[in-house]
C-alpha positions as CSV (number, residue, x, y, z in Angstrom):
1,X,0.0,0.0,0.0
2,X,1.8,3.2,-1.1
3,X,-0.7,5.5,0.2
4,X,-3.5,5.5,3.3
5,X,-6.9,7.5,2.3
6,X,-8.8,8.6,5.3
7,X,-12.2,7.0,5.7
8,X,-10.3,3.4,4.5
9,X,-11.8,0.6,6.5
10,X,-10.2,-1.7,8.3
11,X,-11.4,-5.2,9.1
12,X,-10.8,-7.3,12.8
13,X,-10.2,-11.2,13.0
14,X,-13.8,-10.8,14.0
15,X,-15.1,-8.9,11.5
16,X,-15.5,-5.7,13.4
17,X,-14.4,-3.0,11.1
18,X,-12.6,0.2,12.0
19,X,-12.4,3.6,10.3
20,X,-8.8,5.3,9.2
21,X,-8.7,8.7,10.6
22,X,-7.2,11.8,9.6
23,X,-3.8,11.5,11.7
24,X,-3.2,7.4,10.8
25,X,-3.6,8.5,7.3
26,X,-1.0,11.4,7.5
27,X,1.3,9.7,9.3
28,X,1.4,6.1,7.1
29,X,4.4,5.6,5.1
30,X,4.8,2.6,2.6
31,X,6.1,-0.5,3.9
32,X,3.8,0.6,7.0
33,X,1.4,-2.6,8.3
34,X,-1.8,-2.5,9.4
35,X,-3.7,-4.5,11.8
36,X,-7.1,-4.2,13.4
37,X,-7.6,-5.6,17.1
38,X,-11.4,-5.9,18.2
39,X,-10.5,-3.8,21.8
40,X,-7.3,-2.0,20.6
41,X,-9.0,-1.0,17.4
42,X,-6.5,0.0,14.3
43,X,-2.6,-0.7,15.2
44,X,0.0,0.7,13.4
45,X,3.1,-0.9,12.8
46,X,6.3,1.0,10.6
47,X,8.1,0.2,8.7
48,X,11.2,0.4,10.9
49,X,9.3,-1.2,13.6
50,X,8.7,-4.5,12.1
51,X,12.3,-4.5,10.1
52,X,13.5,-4.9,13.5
53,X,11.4,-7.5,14.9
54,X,12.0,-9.3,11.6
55,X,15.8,-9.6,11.8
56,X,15.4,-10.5,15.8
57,X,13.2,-13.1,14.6
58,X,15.5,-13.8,11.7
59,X,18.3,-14.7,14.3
60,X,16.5,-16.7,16.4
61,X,15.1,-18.8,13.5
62,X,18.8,-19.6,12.3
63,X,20.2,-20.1,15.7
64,X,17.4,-22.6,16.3
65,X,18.5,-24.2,13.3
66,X,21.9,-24.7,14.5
67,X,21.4,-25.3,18.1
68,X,20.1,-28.8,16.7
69,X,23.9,-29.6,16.6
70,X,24.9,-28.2,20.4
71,X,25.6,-30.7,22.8
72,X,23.8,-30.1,26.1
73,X,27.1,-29.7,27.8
74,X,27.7,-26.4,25.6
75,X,23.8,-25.2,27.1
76,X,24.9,-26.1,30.6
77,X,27.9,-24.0,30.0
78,X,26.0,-21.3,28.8
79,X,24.4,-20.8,32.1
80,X,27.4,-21.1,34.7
81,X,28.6,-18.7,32.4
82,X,26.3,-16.2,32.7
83,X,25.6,-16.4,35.9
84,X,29.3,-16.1,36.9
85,X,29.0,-12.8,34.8
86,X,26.5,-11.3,37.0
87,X,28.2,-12.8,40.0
88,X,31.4,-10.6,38.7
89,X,30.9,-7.6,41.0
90,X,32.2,-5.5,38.5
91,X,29.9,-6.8,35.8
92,X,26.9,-6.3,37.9
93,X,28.0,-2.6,38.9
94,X,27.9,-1.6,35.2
95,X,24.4,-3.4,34.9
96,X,23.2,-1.8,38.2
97,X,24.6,1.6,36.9
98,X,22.3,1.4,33.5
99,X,19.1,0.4,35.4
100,X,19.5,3.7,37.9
101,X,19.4,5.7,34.4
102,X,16.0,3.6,33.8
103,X,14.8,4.1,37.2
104,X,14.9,7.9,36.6
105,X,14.1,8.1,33.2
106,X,10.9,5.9,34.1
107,X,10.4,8.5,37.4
108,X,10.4,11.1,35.3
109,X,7.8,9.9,33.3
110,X,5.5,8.9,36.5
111,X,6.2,5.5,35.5
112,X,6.2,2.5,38.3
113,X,9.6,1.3,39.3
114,X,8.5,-1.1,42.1
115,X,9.8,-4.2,39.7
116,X,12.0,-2.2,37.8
117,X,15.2,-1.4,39.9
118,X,17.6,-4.3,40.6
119,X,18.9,-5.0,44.0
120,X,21.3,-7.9,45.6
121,X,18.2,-9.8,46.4
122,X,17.1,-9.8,42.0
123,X,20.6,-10.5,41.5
124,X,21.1,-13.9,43.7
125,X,17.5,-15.1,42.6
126,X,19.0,-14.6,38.8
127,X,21.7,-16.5,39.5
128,X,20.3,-19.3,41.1
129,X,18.1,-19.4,38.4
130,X,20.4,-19.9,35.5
131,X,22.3,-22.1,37.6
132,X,19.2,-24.1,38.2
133,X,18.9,-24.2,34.5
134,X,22.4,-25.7,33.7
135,X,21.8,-28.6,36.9
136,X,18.0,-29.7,35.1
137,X,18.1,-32.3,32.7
138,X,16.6,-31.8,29.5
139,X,14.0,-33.4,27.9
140,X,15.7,-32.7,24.3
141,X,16.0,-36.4,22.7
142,X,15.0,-38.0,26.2
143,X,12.5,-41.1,25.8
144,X,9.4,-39.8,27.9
145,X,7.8,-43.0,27.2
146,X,7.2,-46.3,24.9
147,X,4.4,-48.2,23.4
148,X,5.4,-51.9,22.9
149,X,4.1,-53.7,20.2
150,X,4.7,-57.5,18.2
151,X,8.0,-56.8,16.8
152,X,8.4,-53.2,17.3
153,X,8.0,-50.2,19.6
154,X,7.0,-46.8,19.9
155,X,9.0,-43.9,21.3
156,X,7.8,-41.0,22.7
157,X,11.0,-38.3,22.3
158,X,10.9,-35.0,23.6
159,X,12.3,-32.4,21.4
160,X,12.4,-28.8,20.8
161,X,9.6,-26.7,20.2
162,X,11.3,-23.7,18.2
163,X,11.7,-19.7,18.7
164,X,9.9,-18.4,21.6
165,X,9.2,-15.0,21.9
166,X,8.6,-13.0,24.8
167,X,7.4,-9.5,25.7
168,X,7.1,-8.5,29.0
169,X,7.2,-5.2,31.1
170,X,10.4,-3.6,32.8
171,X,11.5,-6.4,34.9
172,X,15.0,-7.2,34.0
173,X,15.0,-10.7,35.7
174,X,12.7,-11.9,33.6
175,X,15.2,-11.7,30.7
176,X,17.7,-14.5,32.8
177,X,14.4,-16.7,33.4
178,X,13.6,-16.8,29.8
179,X,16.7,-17.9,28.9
180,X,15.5,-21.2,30.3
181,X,13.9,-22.3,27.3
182,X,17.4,-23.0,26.0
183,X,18.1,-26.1,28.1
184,X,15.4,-27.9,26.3
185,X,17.5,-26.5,22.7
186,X,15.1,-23.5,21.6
187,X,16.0,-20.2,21.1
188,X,14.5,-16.9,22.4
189,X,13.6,-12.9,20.7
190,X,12.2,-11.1,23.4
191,X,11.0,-7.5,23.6
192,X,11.2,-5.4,26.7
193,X,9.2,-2.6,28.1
194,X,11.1,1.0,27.4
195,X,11.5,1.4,31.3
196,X,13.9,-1.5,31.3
197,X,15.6,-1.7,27.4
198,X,18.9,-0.1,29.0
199,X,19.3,-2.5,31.7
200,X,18.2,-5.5,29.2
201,X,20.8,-3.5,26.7
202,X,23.9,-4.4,29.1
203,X,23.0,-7.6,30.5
204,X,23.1,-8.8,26.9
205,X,26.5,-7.3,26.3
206,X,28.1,-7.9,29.6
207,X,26.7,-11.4,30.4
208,X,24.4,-13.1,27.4
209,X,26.6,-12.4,24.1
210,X,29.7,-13.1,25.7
211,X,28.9,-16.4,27.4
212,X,26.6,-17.4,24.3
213,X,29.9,-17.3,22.3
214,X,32.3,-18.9,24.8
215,X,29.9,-21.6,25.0
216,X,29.7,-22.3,21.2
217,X,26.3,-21.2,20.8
218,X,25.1,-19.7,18.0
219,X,24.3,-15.5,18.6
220,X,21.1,-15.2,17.9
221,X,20.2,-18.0,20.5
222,X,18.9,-15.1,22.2
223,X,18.1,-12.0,20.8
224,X,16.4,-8.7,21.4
225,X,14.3,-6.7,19.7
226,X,15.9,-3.8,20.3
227,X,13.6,-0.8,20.2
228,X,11.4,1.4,23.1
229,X,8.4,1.5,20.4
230,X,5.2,-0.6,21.4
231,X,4.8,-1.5,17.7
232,X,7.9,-3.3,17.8
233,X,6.3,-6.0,19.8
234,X,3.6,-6.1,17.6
235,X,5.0,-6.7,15.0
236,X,7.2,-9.7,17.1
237,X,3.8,-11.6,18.0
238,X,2.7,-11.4,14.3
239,X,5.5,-13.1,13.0
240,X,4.5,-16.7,12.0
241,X,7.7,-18.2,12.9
242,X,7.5,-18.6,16.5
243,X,6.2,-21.7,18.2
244,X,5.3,-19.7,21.2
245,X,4.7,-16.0,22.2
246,X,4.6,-15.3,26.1
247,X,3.2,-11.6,26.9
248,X,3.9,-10.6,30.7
249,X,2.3,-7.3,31.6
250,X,-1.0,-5.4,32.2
251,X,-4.2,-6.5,31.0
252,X,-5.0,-5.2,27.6
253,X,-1.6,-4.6,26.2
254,X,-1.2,-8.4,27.2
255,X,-5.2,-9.7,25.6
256,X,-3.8,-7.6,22.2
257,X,-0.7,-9.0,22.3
258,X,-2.2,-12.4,22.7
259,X,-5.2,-11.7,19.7
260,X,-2.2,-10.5,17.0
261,X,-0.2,-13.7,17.7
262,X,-3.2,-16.0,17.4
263,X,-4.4,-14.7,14.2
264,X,-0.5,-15.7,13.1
265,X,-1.9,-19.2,14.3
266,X,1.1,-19.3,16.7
267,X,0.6,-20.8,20.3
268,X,0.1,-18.4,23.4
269,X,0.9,-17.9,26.9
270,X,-0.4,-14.4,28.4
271,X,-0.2,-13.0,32.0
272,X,-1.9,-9.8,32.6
273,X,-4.4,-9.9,35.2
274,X,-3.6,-11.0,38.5
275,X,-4.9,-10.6,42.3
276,X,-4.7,-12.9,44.7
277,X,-8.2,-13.6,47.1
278,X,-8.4,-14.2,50.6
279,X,-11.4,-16.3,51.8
280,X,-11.5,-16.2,56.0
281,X,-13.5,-19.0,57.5
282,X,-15.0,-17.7,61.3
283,X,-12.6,-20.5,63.3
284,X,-9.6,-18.9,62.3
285,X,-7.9,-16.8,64.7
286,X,-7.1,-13.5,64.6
287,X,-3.4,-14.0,64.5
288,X,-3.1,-15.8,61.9
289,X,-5.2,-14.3,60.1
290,X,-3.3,-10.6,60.7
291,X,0.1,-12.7,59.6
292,X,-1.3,-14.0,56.6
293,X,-2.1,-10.6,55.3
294,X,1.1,-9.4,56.1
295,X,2.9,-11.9,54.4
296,X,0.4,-11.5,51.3
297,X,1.8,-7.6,50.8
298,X,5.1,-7.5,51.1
299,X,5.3,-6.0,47.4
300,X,2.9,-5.5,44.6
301,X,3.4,-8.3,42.0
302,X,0.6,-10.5,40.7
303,X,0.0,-12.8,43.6
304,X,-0.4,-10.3,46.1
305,X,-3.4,-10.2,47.8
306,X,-6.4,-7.9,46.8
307,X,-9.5,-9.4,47.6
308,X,-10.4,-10.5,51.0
309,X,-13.9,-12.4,51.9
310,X,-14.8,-12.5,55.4
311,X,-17.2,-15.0,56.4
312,X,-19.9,-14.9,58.7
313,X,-19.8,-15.9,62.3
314,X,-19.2,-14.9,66.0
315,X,-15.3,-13.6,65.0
316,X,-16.0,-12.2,61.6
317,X,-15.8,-8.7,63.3
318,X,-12.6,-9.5,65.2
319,X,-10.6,-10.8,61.8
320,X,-11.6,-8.0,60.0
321,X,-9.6,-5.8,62.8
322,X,-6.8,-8.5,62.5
323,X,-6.9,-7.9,58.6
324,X,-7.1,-4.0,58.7
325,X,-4.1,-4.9,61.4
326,X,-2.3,-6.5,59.0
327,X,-2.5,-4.0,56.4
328,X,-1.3,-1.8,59.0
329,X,1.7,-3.6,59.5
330,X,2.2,-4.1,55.4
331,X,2.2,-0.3,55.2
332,X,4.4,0.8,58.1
333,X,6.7,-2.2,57.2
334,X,6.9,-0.1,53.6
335,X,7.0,3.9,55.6
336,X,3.4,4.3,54.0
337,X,-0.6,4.2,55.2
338,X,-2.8,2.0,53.6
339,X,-6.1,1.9,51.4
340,X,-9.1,-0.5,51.8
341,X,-12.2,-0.7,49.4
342,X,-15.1,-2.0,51.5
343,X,-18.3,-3.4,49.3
344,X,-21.7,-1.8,49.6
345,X,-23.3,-4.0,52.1
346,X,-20.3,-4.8,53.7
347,X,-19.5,-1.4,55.6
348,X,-20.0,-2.3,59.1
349,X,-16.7,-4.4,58.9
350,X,-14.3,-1.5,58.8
351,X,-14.6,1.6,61.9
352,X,-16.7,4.6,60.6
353,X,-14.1,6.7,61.5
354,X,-11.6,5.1,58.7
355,X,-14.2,6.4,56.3
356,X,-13.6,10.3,56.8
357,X,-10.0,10.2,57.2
358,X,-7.6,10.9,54.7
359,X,-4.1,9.7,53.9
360,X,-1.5,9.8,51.3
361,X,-1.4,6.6,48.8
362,X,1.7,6.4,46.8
363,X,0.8,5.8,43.3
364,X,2.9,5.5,40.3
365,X,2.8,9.6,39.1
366,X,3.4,10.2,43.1
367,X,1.9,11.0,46.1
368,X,-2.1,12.0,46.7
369,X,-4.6,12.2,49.3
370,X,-7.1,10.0,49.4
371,X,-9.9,8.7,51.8
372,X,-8.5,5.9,53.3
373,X,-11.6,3.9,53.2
374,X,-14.1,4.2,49.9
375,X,-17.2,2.3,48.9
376,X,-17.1,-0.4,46.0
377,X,-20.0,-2.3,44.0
378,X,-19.2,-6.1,44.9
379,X,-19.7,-6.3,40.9
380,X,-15.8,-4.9,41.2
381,X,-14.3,-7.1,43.6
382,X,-12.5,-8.3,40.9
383,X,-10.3,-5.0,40.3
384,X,-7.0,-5.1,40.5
385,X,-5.3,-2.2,42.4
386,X,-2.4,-1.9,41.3
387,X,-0.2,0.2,43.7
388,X,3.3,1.4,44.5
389,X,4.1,1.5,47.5
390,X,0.6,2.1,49.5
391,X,-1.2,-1.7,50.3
392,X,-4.2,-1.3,48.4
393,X,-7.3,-4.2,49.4
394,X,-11.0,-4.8,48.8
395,X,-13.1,-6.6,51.8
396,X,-16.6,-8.0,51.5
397,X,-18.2,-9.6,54.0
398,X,-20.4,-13.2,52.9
399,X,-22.3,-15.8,54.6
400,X,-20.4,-18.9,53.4
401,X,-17.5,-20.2,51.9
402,X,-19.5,-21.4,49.1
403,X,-20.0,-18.0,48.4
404,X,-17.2,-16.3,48.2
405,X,-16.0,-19.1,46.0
406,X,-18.7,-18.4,43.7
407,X,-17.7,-14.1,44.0
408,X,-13.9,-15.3,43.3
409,X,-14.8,-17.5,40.2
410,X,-17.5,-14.8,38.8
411,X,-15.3,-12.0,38.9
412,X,-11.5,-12.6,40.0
413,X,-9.1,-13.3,37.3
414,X,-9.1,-16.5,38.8
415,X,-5.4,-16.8,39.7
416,X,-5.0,-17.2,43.0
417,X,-7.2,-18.3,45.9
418,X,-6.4,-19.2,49.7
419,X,-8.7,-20.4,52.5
420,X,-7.9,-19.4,55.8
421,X,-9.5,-22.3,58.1
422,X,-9.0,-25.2,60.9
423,X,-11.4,-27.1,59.3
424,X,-9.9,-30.0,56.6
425,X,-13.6,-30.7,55.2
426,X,-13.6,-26.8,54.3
427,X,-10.2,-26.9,52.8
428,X,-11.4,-30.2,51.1
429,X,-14.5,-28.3,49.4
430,X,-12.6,-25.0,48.6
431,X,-10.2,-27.1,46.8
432,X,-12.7,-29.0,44.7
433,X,-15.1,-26.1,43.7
434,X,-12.9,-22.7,43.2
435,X,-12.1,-22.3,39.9
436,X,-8.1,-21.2,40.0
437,X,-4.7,-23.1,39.2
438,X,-3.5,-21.9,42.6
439,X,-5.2,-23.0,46.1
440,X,-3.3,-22.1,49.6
441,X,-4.3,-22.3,52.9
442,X,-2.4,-19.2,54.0
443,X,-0.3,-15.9,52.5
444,X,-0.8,-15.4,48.6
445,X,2.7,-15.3,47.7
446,X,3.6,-18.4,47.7
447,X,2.9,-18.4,44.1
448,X,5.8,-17.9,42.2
449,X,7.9,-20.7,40.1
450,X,10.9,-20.0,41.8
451,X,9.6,-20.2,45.3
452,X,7.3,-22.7,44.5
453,X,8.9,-25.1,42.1
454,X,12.4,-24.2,42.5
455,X,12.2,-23.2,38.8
456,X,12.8,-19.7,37.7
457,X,9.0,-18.9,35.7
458,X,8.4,-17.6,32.7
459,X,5.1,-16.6,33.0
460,X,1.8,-17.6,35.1
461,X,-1.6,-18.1,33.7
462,X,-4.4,-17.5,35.2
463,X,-7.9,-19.4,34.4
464,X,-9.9,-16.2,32.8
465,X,-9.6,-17.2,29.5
466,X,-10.0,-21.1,30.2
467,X,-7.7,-23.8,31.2
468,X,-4.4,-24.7,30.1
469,X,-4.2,-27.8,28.5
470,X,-1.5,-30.6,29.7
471,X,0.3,-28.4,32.5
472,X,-0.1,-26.1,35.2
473,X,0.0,-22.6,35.6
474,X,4.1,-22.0,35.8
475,X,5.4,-22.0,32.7
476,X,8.8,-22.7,33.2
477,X,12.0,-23.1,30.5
478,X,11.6,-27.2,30.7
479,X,7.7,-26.8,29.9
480,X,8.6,-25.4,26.5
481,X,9.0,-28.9,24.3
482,X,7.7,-31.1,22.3
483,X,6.6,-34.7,21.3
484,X,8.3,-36.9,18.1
485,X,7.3,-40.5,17.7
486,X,9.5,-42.8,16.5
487,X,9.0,-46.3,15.0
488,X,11.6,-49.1,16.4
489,X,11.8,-52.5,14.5
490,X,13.0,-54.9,17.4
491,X,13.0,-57.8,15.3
492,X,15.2,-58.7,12.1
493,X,12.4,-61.8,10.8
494,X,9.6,-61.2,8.8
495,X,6.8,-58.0,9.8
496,X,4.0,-59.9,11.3
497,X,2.1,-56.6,12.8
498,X,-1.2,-55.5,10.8
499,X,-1.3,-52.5,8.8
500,X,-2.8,-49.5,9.6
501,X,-5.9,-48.9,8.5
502,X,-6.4,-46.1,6.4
């Protein structure tokens, strides 16, 4: 298309169509793309844009040709050697010095940097990651099982699944934990958010480039797409190469993500909404319940907790001091106040006075005042607040269990749940009826591959948008592989088996 008209129409997977305005057509170039989303409506894509998601892509592709030839000792020395590199104090200085740049730029911009800037504690879980990596066997040409037949056999053989691409917000660990889908012999293009492309920048030239080369693995083994544009990771998840595109991130930049790399019929796993609920039975104490919330907001990441159900009884009123106590605690432990939503209906549960008083919430563009208490239709207990420093929560009270599980699997995200009870037959039925990959009996954080698996994750899924077929939630570097069957004569004599029907 060499030139854009205004009033062109523009068609959705769907077959929603879309209208080019004045400033899409003035701004269009040839070699531009096109694409229509059904919530994101018209995306455009330069030409600049998707040259450089094409040759990241292009690298990958050809490194994943020729990692069929790498040993798996040259993979596991891939990660000692990267994780020496960030171990080197002077490497990780350098690195460190790059992400403070991001941290302000991202400031500056009222950008969040709660997951952005590094620290000793994203440093050791990085390397313990990689090293992880290197000590996990592969399933790469490993027999994961075999059908015996009269005269021959059937093998099961895990192999490689092919390029996997990644976009994901500014959270420069991630981009050590996806090179974890190298063990099993794939290769990796991601995209990073603009807060965090200078810290992903020097990590790949300090510790990735050099150790893929000592190693003798091919360069483009991993490779960015190197650009601060959105459209660049766009144009990424529309390429029809990749056997897998993983989107971490907020809601809707992860559902259009997800929609452009379907309609390039390529496999997805998305993460955007998270949220972790609290259900609190009446025979819980109050101490444990106060701990459990504490431990649930330590930091505001997916699994924290945001929705908490108290149930009715004699100590409902008493647990719902010991959560507002816990959220107490959260906030001091952080210097800041904290925020409750309370749903209509539900108001008795917090003191009256909460309701007129005001404190400052630290959100992402800075501090405000805000009432420390507000209202909220039970319709949006499934919200999730996403704060900066300020522990932000929504309480409802309910009459059972049962209910609450049926609020969490209306209108959570359905990610995480957790049951606070000394009852096992409670546990029991909370386990069996609420809809979510994740089910605790205390804190919501718990939820994490590396904590929980020992894995480093590379995304989790929630159950919004369905089930996953074949594994669980974590998606983890040795969950990205495939199946090959292959046919094993174990006799020399004559083929006695049937045919095949056709």
């Amino acid at each position: 298309m060499n030139e854009l008209k205004q009033g062109t129409q523009i068609l959705a997977a769907n077959g929603q169509a879309f209208t080019v305005n004045a400033d899409l057509a003035r701004v269009f170039r040839p070699g531009d793309r096109l694409v229509a989303d059904s919530q994101a409506g018209i995306l455009h894509i330069p030409a600049a844009e998707l040259r450089t998601a094409t040759l990241a892509v292009d690298a990958a592709a050809a490194a994943f040709s020729d990692m069929a030839g790498v040993a798996d000792e040259a993979i596991i020395a891939f990660y000692n050697r990267v994780a020496s590199a960030l171990a080197d104090d002077a490497v990780w200085n350098a690195v460190a010095t790059f992400n403070a740049e991001d941290v302000e730029n991202a400031r500056r911009r009222g950008r969040s940097t709660t997951r952005l800037a590094v620290s000793e504690s994203m440093r050791g879980k990085m390397i313990d990651g990689l090293r992880g990596w290197a000590s996990t066997p592969s399933r790469r040409g490993a027999v994961l099982d075999t059908v015996r037949h009269d005269g021959f056999r059937v093998d099961l053989v895990g192999a490689a699944l092919g390029v996997v691409a990644f976009v994901f917000e500014g959270r420069p660990n991630v981009l050590a934990d996806a090179c974890g889908v190298l063990r099993g012999g794939n290769t990796v293009v991601f995209r990073i958010g603009r807060d965090a492309l200078g810290t992903a920048r020097a990590i790949m030239e300090l510790a990735i480039q050099p150790a893929l080369a000592r190693a003798g693995l091919p360069a483009g083994a991993v490779s960015l797409v190197d650009s601060t544009a959105h459209a660049s990771g766009w144009a990424l998840f529309l390429d029809p190469r990749l056997a897998l595109a993983v989107a971490r991130g907020s809601g809707p930049a992860v559902a259009t993500l997800g929609a452009l790399a379907r309609s390039a019929g390529t496999p997805v796993s998305l993460h955007g909404t998270g949220g972790a609920w609290m259900v609190v039975s009446d025979n819980v104490g109050e101490d444990a319940v106060e701990e459990a919330v504490l431990r649930s907001l330590d930091r505001k990441v997916c699994n924290t907790l945001n929705t908490c159900c108290l149930v009715n009884g004699e100590g409902r009123q008493r647990q719902a001091d010991a959560v507002l106590q816990g959220l107490q605690r959260a906030g001091e432990a952080r210097g800041c106040a904290f925020k409750v939503h309370v749903a209509k209906g539900s108001e008795g549960l917090v003191p009256e006075a909460m309701y007129a008083r005001k404190v400052e919430v630290i959100r992402a563009e800075g501090p405000v005042r805000e009432p420390q208490v507000e209202p909220l239709e039970r319709a949006e207990l499934g919200t999730e607040w996403e704060w900066e420093d300020t522990p932000e929560v929504s309480i409802v009270g309910v009459d059972t269990i049962d209910e609450a599980v049926r609020l969490f699997n209306d209108l959570s995200p359905r990610l995480v749940g957790t049951l606070l009870s000394n009852d096992a037959a409670e546990h029991e039925r909370f386990f069996a009826t609420l809809d979510s990959p994740f089910v605790g009996d205390n804190h919501t954080r718990w939820v994490d591959g590396q904590f929980a698996l020992g894995k480093p994750e590379l995304g989790l899924s929630n159950w919004q948008h369905g089930r996953l077929f074949g594994r669980g939630g974590v998606l983890t570097g040795d969950d990205v592989y495939t199946v090959r069957l292959r046919y094993r004569s174990e006799s020399t004599g004559p083929r006695s088996e049937a045919q095949p029907e056709e």
